[in-house]
C-alpha positions in Angstrom: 38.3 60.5 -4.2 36.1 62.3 -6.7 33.0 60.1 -7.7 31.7 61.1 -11.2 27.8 60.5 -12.4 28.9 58.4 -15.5 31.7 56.8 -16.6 32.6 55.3 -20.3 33.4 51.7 -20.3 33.9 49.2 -23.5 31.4 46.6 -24.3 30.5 44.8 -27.7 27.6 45.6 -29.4 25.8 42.1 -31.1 23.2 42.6 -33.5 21.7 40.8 -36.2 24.0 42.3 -38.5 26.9 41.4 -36.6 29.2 42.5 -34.0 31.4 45.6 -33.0 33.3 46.9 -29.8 31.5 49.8 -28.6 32.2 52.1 -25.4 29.4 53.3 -23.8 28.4 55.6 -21.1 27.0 54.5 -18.2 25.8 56.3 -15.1 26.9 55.8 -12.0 25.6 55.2 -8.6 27.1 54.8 -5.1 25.6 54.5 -1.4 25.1 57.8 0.4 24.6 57.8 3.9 22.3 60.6 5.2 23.7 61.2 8.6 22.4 63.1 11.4 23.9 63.8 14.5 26.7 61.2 14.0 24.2 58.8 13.5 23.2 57.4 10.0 19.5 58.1 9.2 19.3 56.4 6.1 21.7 54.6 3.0 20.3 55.5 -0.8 21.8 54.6 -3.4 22.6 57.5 -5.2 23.8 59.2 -8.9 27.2 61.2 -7.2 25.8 64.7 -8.3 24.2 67.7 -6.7 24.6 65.5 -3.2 23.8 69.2 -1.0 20.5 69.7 -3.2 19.6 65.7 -2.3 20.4 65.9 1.2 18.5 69.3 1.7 15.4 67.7 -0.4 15.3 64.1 1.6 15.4 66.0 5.2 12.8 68.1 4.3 10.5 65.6 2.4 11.0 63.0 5.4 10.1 65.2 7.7 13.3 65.5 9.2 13.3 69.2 9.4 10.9 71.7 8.7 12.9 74.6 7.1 16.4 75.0 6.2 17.5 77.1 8.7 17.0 74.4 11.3 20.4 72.9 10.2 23.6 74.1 12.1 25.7 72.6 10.0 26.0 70.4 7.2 29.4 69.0 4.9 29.6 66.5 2.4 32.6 63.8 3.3 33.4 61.2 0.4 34.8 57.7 1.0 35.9 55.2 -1.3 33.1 53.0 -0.1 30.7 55.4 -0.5 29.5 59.6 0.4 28.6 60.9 4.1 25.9 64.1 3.7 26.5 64.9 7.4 24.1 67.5 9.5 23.8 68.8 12.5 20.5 70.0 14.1 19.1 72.8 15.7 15.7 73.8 17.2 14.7 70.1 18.5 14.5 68.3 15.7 16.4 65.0 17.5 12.6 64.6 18.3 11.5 64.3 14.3 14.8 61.1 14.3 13.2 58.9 17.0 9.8 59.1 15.3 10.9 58.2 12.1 13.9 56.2 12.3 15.1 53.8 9.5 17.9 51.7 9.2 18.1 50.6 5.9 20.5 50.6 1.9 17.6 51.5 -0.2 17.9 50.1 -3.6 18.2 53.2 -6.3 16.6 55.4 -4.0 13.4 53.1 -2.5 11.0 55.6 -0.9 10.2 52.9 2.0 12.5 50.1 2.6 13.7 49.8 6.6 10.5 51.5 8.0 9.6 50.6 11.5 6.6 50.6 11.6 3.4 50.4 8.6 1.9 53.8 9.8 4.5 55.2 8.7 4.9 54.1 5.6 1.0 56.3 5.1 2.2 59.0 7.1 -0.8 62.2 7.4 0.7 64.7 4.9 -0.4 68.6 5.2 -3.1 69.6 3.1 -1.6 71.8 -0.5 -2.3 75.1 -0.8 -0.4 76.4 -3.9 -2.4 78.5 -5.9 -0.8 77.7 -9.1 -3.0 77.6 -12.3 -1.5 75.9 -15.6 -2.5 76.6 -19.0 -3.2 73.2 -20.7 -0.4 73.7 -23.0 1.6 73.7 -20.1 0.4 70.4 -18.8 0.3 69.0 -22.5 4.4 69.6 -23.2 5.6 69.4 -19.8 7.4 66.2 -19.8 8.9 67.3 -23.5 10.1 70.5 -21.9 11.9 68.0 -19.2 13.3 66.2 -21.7 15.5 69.5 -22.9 17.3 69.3 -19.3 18.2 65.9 -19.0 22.3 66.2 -19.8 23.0 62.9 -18.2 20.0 61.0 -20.1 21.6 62.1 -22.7 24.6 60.2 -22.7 23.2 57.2 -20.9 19.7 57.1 -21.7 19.4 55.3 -18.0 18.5 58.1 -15.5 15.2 59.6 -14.2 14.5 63.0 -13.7 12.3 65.6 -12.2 11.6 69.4 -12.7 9.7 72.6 -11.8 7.4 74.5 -14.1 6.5 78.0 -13.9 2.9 78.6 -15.6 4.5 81.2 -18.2 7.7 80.4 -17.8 7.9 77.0 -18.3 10.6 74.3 -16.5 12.7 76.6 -14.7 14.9 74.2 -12.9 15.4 70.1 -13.0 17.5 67.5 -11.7 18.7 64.0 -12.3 19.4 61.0 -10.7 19.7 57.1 -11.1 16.7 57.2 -8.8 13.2 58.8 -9.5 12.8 59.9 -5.5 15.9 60.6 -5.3 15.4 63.0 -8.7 12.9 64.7 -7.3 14.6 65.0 -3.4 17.5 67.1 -5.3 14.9 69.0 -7.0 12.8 70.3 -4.0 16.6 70.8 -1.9 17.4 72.7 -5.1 14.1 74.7 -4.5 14.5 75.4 -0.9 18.5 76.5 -1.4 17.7 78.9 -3.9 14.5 79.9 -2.4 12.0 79.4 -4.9 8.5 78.8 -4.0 6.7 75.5 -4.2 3.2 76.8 -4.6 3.8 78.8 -7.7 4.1 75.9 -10.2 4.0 72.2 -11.0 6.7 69.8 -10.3 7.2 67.0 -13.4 8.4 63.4 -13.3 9.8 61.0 -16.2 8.6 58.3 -13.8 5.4 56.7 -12.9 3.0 58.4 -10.1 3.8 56.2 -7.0 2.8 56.8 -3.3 6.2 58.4 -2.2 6.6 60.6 -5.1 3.0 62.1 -3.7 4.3 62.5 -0.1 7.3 64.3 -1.1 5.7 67.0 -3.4 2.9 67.4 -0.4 5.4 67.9 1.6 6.9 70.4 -0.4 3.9 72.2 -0.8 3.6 71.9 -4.7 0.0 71.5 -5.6 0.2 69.9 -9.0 2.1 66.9 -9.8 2.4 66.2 -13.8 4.0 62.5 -14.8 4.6 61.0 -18.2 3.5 57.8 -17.1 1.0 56.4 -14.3 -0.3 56.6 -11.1 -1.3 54.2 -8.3 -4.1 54.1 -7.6 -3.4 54.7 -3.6 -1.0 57.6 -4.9 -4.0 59.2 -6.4 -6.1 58.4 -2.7 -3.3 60.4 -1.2 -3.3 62.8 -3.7 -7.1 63.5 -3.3 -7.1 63.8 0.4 -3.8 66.4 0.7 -5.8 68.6 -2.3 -3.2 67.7 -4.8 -3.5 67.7 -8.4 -2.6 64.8 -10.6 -2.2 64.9 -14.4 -0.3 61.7 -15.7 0.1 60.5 -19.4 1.2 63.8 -19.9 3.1 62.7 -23.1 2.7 63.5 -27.0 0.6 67.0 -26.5 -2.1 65.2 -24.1 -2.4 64.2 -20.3 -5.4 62.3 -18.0 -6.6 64.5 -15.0 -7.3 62.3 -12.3 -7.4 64.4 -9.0 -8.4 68.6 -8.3 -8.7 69.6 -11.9 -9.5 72.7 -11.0 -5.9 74.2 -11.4 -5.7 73.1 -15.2 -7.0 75.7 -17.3 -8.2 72.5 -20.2 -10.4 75.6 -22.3 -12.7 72.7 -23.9 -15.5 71.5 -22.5 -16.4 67.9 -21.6 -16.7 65.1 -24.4 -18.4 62.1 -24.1 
């Protein structure tokens, strides 16, 4: 079967100035079992689109591999209960499984649920080295730009998403999903597929700042992280320790700077 990220379904719309039959559009999500080796690494719950650029971006941003061409093989085989993204490794990575094994059905794309052990959940994450420098216009309309390339918001006003800006270029690239991790999982596989460099620009979120959204884009080497809502406040610990810049708030022309500012090009000095 053919799973599709939304589907239009009837419903009746009550207000307070009465009632109608509407049909709305709704997006979609089903399980999709990341599956290595014949064995299933992890269940997410999933929007059915751009499954390759998800599975590429969870593997990497879990550690699972370090580069794409560490994967022998990969196909996409759906079910009616569900999608299989289905690799098979090369160059020792069984090693990379047995240290960070879950077993769990994350619900819409939980960054944590089934972990085996607490340490993991805080993993070390490498230390960002981007050089990317953004204009604070950049930083100021980034989530707006996002906003333009969001197709499926668009008709169901229910989806996340997450993009990558070029500093004088703006959002070159963005994808969507039911989940925010897994948004911003299809984003970076998108990145690595098509080659594009992580260091060169800023990676934006609809969603709040939370501590797995940090240890993906660290682990994607992206050194600034720009949100339209908040961060935690042991997100923005991570985020100082791997050298990674967090503006959040970014919404209506301004944004809070909260972690190595020194990539945002503000051009006004301090105010009390």
């Amino acid at each position: 079967m053919v799973f599709r990220p939304a589907v239009s379904v009837p419903g009746l719309s009550v207000q307070r100035d009465g009632q109608r039959e509407v049909v709305r559009t709704l997006p979609e999500e089903v399980p999709v079992a990341l599956v290595f080796g014949g064995s299933t690494y992890a269940v997410m719950m999933a929007t059915p689109s751009d499954i390759e650029d998800f599975a590429m971006g969870f593997a990497l941003t879990e550690g699972v591999i370090d580069r794409l061409d560490q994967i022998e093989s990969f196909e996409i085989a759906e079910h009616e209960a569900g999608i299989e993204a289905r690799f098979w490794l090369g160059g020792g990575r069984a090693e990379a499984l047995d240290r960070r094994r879950r077993h769990m059905a994350g619900p819409v794309g939980c960054g944590l649920c089934g972990l085996d052990s607490l340490e993991e959940a805080v993993r070390p994450l490498p230390r960002v080295s981007g050089t990317a420098v953004l204009a604070r216009a950049d930083v100021a309309h980034a989530t707006d730009a996002l906003r333009d390339h969001q197709p499926l918001h668009d008709r169901t006003h229910a989806v996340h998403a997450a993009g990558f800006l070029l500093p004088g270029r703006g959002l070159v690239l963005a994808r969507e999903d039911v989940g925010r991790h897994n948004a911003l999982d299809k984003l970076i596989g998108a990145m690595a597929r098509i080659g594009t460099d992580a260091g060169a620009g800023a990676i934006v979120l609809t969603s709040r700042i939370s501590v797995e959204m940090v240890q993906k884009c660290a682990m994607a080497g992206c050194p600034v992280l720009i949100a339209a809502s908040a961060p935690t406040s042991h997100a923005l610990r991570l985020a100082q320790d791997a050298g990674l810049t967090l503006a959040a708030f970014a919404r209506g022309g301004g944004f809070d700077l909260y972690s190595h500012p020194e990539r945002i090009s503000t051009g006004a000095s301090d105010v009390a």
